[in-house]
C-alpha positions as CSV (number, residue, x, y, z in Angstrom):
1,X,44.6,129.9,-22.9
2,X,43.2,130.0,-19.4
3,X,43.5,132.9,-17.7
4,X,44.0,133.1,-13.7
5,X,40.6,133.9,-11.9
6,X,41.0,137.3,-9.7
7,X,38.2,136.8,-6.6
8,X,38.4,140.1,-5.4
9,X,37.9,141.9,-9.0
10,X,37.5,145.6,-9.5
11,X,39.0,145.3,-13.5
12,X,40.6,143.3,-16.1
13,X,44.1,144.9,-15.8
14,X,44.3,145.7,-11.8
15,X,47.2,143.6,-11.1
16,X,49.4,145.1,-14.3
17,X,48.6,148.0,-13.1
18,X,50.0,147.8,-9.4
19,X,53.1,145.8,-10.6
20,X,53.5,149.1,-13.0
21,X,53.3,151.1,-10.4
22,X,55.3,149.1,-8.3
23,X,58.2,149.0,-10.4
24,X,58.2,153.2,-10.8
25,X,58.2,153.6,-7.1
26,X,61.2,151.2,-6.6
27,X,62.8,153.0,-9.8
28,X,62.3,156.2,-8.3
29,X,63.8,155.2,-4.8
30,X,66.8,153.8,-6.4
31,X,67.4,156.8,-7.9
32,X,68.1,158.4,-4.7
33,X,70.0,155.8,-3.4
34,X,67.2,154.4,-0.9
35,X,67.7,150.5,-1.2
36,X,65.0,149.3,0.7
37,X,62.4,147.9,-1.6
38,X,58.8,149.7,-2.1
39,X,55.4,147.6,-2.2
40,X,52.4,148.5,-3.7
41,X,48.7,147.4,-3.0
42,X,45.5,148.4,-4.4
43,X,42.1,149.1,-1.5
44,X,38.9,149.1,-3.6
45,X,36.0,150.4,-1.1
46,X,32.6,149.5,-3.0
47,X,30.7,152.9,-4.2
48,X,27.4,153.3,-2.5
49,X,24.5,152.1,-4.5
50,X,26.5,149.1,-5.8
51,X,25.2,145.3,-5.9
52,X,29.0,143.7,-5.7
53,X,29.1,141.1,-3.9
54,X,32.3,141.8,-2.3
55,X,32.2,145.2,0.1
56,X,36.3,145.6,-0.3
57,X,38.4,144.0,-2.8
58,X,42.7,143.9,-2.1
59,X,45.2,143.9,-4.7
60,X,47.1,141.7,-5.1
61,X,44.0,139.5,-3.0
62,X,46.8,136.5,-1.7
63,X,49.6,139.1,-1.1
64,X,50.7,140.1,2.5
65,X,47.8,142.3,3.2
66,X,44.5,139.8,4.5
67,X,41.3,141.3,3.7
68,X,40.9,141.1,7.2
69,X,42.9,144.3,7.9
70,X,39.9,146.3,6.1
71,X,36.7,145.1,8.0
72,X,33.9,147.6,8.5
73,X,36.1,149.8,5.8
74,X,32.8,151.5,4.0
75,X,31.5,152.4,7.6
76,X,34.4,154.2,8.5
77,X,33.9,155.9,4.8
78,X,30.8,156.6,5.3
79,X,31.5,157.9,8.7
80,X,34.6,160.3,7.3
81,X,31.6,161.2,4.2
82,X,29.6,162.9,6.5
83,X,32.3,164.7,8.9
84,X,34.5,165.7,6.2
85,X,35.3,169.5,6.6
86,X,34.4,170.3,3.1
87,X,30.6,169.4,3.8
88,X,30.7,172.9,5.6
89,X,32.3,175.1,2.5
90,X,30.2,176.8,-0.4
91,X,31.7,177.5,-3.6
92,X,30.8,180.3,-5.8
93,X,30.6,178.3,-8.8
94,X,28.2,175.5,-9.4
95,X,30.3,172.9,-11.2
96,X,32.5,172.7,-8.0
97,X,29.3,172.4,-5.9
98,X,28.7,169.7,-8.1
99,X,31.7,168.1,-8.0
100,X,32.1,168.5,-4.3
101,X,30.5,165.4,-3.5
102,X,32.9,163.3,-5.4
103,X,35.8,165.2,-4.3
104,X,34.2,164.0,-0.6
105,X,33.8,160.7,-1.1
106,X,37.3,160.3,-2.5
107,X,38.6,161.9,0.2
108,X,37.0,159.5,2.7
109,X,38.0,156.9,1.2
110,X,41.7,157.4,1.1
111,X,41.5,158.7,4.7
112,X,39.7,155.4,6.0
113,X,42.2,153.2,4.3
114,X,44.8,155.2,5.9
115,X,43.4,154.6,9.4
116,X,43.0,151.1,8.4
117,X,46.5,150.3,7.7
118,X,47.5,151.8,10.7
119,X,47.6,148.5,12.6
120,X,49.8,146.8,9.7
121,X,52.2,149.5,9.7
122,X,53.3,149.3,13.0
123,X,53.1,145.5,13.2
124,X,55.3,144.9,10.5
125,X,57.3,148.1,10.3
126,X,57.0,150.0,7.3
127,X,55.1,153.4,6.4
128,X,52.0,153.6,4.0
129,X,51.4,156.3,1.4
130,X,47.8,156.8,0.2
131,X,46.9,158.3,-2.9
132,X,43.8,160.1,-4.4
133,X,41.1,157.4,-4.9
134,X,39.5,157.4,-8.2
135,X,36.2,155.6,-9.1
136,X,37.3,151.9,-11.3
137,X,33.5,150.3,-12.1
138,X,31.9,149.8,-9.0
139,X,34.7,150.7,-6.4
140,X,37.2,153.7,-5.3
141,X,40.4,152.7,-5.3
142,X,43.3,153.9,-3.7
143,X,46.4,152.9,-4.3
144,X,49.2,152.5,-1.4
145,X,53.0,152.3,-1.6
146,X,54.5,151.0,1.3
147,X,58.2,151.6,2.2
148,X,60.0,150.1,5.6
149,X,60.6,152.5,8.1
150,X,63.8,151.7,8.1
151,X,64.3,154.1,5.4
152,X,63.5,157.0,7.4
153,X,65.7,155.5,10.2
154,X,68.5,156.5,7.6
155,X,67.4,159.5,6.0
156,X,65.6,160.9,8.8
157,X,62.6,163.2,7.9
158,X,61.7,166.7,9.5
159,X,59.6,166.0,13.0
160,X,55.9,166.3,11.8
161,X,54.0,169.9,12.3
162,X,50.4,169.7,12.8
163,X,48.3,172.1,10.9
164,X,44.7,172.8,10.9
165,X,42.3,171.3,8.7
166,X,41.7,175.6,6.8
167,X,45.8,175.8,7.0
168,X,48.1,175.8,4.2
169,X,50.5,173.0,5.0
170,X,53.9,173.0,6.0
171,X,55.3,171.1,3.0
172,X,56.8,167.7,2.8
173,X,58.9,166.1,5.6
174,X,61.4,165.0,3.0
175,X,62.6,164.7,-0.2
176,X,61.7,160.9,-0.1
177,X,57.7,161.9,0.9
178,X,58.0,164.2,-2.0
179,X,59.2,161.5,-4.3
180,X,56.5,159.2,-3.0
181,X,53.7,161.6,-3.8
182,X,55.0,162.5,-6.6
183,X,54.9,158.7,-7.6
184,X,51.2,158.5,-6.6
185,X,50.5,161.9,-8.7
186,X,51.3,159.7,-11.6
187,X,49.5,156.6,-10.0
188,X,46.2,158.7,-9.9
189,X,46.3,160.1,-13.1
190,X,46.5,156.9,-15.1
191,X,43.6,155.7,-12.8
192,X,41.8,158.0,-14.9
193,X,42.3,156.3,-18.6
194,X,39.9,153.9,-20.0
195,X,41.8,150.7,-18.7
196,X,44.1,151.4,-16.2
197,X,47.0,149.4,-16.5
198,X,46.7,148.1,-20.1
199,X,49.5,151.5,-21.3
200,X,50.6,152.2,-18.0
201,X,53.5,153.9,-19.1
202,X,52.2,155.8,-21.5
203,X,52.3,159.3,-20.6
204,X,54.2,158.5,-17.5
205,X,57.3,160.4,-16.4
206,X,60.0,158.3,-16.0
207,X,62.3,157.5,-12.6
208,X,64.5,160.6,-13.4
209,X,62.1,163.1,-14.1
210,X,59.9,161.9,-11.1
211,X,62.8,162.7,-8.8
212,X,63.5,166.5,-10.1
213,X,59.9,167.1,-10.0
214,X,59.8,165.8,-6.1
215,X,62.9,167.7,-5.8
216,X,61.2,171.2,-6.8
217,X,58.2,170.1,-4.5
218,X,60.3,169.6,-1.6
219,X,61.9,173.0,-2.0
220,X,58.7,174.7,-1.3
221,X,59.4,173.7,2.2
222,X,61.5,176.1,3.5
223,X,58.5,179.1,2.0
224,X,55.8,177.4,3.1
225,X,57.6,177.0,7.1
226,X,58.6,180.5,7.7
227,X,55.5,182.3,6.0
228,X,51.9,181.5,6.2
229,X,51.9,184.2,2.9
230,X,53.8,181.9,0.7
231,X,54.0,182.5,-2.7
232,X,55.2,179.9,-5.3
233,X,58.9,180.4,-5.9
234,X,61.2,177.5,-7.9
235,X,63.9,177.5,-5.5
236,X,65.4,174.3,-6.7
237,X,65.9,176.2,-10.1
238,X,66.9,179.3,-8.5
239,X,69.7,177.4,-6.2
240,X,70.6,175.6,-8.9
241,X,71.6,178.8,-11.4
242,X,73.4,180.4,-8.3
243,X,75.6,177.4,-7.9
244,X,76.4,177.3,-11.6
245,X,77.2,181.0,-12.0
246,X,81.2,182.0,-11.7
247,X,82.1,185.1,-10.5
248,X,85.4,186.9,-12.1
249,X,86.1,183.1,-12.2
250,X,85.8,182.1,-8.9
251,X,82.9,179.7,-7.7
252,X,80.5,180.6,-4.9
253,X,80.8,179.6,-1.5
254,X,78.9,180.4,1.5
255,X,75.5,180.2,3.1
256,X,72.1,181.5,2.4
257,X,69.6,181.6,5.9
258,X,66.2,181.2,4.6
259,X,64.2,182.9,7.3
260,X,61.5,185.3,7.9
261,X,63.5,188.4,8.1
262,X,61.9,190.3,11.3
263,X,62.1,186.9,13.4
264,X,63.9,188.1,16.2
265,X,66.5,185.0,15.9
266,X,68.3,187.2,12.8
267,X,71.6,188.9,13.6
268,X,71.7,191.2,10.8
269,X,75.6,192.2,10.1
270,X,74.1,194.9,7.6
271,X,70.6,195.3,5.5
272,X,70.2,196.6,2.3
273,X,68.1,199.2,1.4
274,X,66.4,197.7,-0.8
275,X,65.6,193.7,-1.0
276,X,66.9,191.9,-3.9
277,X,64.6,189.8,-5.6
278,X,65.4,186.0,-5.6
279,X,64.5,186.1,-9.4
280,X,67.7,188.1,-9.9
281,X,70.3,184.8,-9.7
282,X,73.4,187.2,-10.7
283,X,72.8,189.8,-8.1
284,X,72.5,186.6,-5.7
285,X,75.9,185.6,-6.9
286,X,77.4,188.7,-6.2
287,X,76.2,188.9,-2.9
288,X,76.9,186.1,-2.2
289,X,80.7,186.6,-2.7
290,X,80.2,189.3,0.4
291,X,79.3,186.0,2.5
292,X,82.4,185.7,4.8
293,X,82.8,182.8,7.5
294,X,80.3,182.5,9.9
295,X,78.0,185.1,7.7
296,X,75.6,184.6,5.1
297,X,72.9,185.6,2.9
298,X,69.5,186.6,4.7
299,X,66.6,186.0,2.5
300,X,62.9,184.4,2.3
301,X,61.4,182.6,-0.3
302,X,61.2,186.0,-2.4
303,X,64.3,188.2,-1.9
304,X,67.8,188.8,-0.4
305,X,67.4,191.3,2.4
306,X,71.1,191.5,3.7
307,X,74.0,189.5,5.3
308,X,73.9,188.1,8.5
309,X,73.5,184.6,10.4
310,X,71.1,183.2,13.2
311,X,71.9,183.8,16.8
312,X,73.4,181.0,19.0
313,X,70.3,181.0,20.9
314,X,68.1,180.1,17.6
315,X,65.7,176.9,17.9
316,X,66.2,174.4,14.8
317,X,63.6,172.5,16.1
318,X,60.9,175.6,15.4
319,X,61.5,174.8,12.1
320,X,61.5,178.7,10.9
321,X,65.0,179.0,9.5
322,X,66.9,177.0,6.7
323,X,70.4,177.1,6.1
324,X,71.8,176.4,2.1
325,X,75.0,176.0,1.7
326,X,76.5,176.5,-1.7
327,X,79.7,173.7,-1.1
328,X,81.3,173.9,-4.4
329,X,80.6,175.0,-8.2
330,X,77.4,174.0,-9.1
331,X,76.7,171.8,-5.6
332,X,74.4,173.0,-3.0
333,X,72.8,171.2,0.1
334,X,70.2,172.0,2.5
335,X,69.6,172.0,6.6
336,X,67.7,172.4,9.2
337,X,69.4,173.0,12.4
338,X,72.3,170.3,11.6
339,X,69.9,168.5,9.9
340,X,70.9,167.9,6.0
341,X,67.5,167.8,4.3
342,X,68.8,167.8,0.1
343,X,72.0,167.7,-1.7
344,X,72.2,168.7,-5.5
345,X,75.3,168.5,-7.7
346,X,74.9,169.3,-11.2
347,X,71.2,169.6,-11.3
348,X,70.8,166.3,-9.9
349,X,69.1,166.1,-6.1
350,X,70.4,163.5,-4.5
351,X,69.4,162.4,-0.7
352,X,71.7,164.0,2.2
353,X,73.4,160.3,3.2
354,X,76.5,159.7,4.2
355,X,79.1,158.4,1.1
356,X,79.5,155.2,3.2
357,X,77.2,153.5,5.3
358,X,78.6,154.2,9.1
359,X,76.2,151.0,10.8
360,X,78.4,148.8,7.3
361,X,81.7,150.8,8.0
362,X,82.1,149.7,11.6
363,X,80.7,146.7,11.8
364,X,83.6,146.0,8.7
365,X,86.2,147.5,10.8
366,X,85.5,145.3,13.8
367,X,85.1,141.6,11.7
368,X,88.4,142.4,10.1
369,X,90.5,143.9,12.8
370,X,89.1,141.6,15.8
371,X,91.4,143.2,18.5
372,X,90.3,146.8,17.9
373,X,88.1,148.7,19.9
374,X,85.4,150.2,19.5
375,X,86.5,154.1,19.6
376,X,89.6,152.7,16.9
377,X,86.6,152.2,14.5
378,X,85.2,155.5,15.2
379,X,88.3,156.9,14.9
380,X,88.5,155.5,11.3
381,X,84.9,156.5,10.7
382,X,86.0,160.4,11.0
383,X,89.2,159.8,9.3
384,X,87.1,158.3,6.3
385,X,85.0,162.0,7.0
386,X,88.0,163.8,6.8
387,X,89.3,162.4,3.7
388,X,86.0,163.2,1.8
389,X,86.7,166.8,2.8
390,X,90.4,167.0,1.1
391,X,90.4,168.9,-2.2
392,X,92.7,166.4,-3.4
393,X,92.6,162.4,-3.8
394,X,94.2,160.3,-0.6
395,X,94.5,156.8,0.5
396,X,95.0,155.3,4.4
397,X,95.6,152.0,4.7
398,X,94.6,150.0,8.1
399,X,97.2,146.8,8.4
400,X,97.5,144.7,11.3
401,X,101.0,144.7,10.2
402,X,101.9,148.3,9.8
403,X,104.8,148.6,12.3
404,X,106.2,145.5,9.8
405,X,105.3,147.3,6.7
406,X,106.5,150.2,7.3
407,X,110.1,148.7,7.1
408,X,109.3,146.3,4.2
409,X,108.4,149.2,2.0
410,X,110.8,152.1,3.7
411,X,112.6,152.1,0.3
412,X,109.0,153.2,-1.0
413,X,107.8,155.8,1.8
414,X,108.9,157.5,4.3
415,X,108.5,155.6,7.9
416,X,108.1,157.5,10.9
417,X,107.3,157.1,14.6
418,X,104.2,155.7,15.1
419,X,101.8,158.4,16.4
420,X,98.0,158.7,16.2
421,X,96.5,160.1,12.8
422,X,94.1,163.2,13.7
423,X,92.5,164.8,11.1
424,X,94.8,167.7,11.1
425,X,98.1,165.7,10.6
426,X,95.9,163.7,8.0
427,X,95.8,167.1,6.2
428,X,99.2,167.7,6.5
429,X,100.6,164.6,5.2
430,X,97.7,164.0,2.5
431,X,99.5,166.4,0.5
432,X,102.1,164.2,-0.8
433,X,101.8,160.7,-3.4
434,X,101.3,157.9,-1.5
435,X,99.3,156.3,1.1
436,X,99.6,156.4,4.7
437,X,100.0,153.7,6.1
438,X,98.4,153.0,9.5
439,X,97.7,150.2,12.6
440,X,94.2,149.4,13.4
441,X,94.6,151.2,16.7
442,X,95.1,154.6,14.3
443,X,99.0,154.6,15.2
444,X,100.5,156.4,11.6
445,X,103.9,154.3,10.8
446,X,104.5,155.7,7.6
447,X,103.4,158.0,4.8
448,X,103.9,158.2,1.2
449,X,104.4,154.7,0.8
450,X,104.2,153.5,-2.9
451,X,102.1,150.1,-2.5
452,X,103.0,146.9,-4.1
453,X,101.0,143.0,-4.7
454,X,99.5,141.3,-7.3
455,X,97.0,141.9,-9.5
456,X,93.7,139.8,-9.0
457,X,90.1,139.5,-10.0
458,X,89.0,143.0,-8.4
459,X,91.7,145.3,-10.2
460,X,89.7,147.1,-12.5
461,X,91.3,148.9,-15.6
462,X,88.4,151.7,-15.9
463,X,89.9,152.8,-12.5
464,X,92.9,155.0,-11.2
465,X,96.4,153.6,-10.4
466,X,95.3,154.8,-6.7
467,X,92.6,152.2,-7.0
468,X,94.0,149.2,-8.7
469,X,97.0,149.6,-5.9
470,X,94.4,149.7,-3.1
471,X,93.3,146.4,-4.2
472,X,96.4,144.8,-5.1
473,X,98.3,145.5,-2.2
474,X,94.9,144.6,0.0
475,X,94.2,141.7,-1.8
476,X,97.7,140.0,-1.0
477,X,99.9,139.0,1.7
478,X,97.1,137.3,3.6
479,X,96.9,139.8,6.3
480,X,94.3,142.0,7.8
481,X,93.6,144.9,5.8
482,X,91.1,147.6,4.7
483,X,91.5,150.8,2.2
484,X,90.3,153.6,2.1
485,X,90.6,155.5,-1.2
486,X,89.1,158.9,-2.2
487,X,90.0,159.7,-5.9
488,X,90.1,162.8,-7.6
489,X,86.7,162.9,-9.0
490,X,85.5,162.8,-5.3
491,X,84.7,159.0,-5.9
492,X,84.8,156.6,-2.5
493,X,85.7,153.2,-1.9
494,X,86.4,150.9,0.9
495,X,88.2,147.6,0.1
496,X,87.3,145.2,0.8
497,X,83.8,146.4,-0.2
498,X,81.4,146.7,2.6
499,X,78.6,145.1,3.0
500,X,74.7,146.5,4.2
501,X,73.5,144.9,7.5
502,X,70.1,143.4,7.1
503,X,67.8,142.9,9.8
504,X,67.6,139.4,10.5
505,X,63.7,139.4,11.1
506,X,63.5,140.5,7.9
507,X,65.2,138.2,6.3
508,X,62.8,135.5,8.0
509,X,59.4,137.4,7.4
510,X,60.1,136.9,3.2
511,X,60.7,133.4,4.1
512,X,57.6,132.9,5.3
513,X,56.2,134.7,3.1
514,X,57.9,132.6,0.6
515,X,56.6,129.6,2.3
516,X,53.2,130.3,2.2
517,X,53.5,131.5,-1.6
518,X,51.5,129.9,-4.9
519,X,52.4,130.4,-8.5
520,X,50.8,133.4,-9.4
521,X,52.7,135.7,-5.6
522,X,55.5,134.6,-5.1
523,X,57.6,136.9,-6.8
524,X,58.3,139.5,-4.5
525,X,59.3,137.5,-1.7
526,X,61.7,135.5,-3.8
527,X,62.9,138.3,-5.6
528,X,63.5,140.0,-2.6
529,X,65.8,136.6,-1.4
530,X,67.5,136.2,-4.6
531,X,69.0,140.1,-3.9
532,X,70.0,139.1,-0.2
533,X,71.6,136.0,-0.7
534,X,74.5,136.7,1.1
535,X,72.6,136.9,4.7
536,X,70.3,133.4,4.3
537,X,71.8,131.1,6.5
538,X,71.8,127.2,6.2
539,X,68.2,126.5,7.5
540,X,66.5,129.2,5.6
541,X,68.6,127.9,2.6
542,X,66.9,124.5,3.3
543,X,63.3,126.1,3.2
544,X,63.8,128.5,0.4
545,X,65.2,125.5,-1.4
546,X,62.3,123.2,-0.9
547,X,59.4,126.1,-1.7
548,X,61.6,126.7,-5.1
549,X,61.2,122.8,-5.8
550,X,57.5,122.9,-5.2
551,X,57.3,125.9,-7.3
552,X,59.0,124.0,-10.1
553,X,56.9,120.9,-9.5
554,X,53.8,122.7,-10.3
555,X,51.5,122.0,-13.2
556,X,51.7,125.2,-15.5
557,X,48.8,126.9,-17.1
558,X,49.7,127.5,-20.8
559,X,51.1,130.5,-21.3
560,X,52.7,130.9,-17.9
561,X,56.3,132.4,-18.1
562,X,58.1,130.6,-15.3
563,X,61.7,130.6,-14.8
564,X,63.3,128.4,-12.4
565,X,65.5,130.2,-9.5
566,X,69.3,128.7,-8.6
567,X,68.8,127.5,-5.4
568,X,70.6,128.7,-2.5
569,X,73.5,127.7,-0.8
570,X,75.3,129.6,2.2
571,X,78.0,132.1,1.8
572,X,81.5,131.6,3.1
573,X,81.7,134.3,4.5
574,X,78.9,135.3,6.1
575,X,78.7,136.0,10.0
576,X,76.2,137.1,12.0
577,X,77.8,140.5,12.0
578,X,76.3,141.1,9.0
579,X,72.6,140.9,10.7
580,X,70.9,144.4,12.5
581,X,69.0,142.8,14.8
């Protein structure tokens, strides 16, 4: 069988390795509910004293990256070789002044093709992540995961803090960093077996256990911003025994300020005599039952030192306090400022976004109720908020024809004079079976209303009557409708589903790409497509189309697993609405 010639070679199994790698990061992502798709590339810089022909090899070499974007790479090596700030420190034992050198060059190298994937990034709008380089035959290669800034735009990060270059860092800006490194921790590692790539997941932690361990990274954040003494402390374990731990039955609730305790923004309501080590999780518990409204735990990373809370006139943006909030048995999250940095439930970390996309949610609420106004949407969005926040499942129903609804079904509710739903009178009559049933303008006409319609395609038996009712009744009549249904096991939905926008620049830049693709790269960019079918519109159905026909026209080497793609049609449904930009 002939095999496909790699130009821009650095060893037999490169390119298994960075689709390995590739799929772990996106695994990992998904995991914590990022959708945005991750990329991986491979920068070889040639090691000095080498005869290869080629000064820089790219993997993949006829991706998205030109070998353009790396000119005069093993200068700007060479040039970080010889500044680096470790040329100037002496060890005190000789096989680290040994290995210095390497640890140098390694160094340089991931920090020159860093600064040479600065133009890229900002051109095309995404974030690169080096990793440690490890010598592969003649070159040091790093490899790179690339995720869209748009990611961040969601789940925004902590501002960056500099540091200097003898300085203990501040820890990661977020949990998705974290995850990211953590990814390229196991990226670097299996550099270092005989053929990287041939076993890559050999060894290899899987998606789930990547995100704990980023998780328990992450949480040294917090330590590392309030003291320059830090000393290693699993908070993630610790917070997560607290939260489990019952107290004469009852489940902890309150806050715990994470601050140095002499910083002069600590109102201390009283101190104890002696700290309480955070290696005590029972004493924290008790102590925690103490916590009253408005007053919390003080501690550091080490030990409880009293109750208290931060004054009004604190700065979040100094970055020296952090707020966790133990929300429920066995479910804590935590903040900066008002800024929610990590959620876990169970064990599990999670990322701190909202159970329904808001951008989605109100776009939704304007295609289907075209006479609304903007602040009716918004006044949805926080009755959606408030719902999440009842201890109890609820459903409100938005109708264009709620005034006539509300008399159709009085034998099944109780009507009432339309009046605006706050979030308080949403409390009140949340309490009793039924939905409420209200105009897209947010008048309430009636509550308690037991729904009717038939049952269709999206009733699903695995779910609650609450559900299967939502659907039915939104399902028939033919009117404008939306649902929104919280069920008892704190599970959302919003019918009809809602949809992610997707930038519309996007959308073209993988059809281009797709354009411009050959046999052995165009996966991505029609993978990518094939998930987002929905948003192509007629003309980039037409070219997607015609690129899938060439694909398929193709002579095949033997051997070559090809499968050919449905081609794409349009969407009934979709409107420009649906596009970001």
């Amino acid at each position: 069988m002939k095999g496909r010639t790699i130009y821009l070679f650095m060893w037999g199994y490169q390119d298994s390795y960075r689709i390995s790698l590739q799929g772990l990061a996106r695994g990992v992502l998904s995991k914590l509910g990022v959708v945005d798709d991750a990329y991986v590339l491979l920068v070889g810089a040639r090691a000095p004293g080498s005869n290869n022909p080629n000064p820089v090899c790219v993997e993949p070499e006829d991706g998205q990256w030109p070998l353009s974007l790396f000119d005069g790479l093993l200068d700007e090596v060479e040039s970080k070789y010889k500044g680096h700030h470790l040329q100037s420190v002496f060890y005190g034992d000789a096989p680290s002044m040994n290995d210095k050198p390497e640890w140098i060059r390694r160094d340089a190298a991931r920090m020159a093709v860093a600064d040479a994937l600065e133009p890229y990034d900002k051109a095309n709008e995404v974030a690169s992540f080096c990793g440690e380089p490890r010598r592969i035959g003649d070159y040091y290669v790093t490899p790179v995961i690339q995720v869209p800034t748009a990611t961040f735009a969601q789940f925004p990060p902590l501002s960056p803090r500099p540091a200097g270059a003898f300085e203990r860092g501040y820890g990661y800006r977020s949990l998705i960093h974290a995850a990211i490194y953590a990814v390229l921790e196991e990226a670097t590692g299996k550099l270092q077996d005989p053929e990287p790539g041939r076993f890559f997941h050999d060894g290899v932690r899987n998606a789930e256990e990547i995100v704990r361990v980023a998780a328990e990274k992450f949480m040294h954040t917090p330590g590392l911003s309030i003291d320059r003494q830090y000393i290693h402390t699993d908070l993630f374990k610790i917070l997560n025994l607290v939260s489990s731990l019952l107290y004469e039955g009852s489940k902890g609730i309150g806050d715990l300020v994470i601050v140095d305790p002499t910083n002069t923004a600590v109102d201390f309501a009283l101190k104890f005599a002696s700290p309480v080590p955070l290696r005590e999780p029972r004493w924290i518990r008790k102590v925690l039952q103490m916590a009253a409204t408005g007053v919390g735990i003080i501690a550091d990373h080490q030990n409880i030192y009293g109750l208290g809370r931060l004054k009004e006139s604190h700065n979040p943006a100094e970055q020296d306090a952090f707020i966790v909030s133990f929300v429920d048995h066995y479910h804590w999250e935590l903040r900066c400022g008002d800024q929610m940095l990590i959620r876990s439930h169970y064990g599990v970390p999670r990322l701190p976004q909202e159970p329904i996309d808001r951008k989605a949610f109100l776009s939704s609420y304007a295609r289907i109720f075209p006479r609304s106004l903007p602040e009716d949407g918004l006044r949805a969005w926080s009755l959606l908020n408030a719902q999440t926040r009842l201890e109890h499942g609820s459903m409100v129903v938005f109708a264009e024809d709620a005034a006539n609804e509300a008399k159709r079904l009085g034998r099944q509710g109780t009507p009432i004079m339309p009046i605006i739903l706050t979030e308080e009178l949403l409390r009140s009559v949340s309490g009793i079976d039924g939905t409420i049933l209200v105009d897209p303008s947010g008048y309430c006409h009636a509550i308690g209303v037991i729904l009717d319609g038939e049952a269709n395609e999206e009733c699903m038996p695995s779910r609650g009557s609450r559900y299967n009712s939502g659907v039915r009744y939104v399902g028939s009549g033919g009117r404008k409708r939306l649902a929104i249904i919280v069920s008892d096991d704190r599970t959302i939905d919003v019918i009809p589903a809602l949809r992610r926008l997707v930038s519309r620049t996007l959308i073209e830049r993988h059809v281009a790409t797709l354009e411009s693709a050959t046999l052995d790269n165009y996966h991505d960019s029609r993978n990518w497509l094939d998930k987002h079918r929905f948003y192509v519109n007629s003309g980039q159905c037409e070219r997607i189309n015609a690129v899938l026909s060439r694909l398929d026209n193709l002579p095949k080497e033997a051997g070559l697993l090809y499968f050919e793609t449905e081609r794409f049609e349009t969407h009934p449904e979709m409107e420009e609405s649906y596009l970001s930009d």
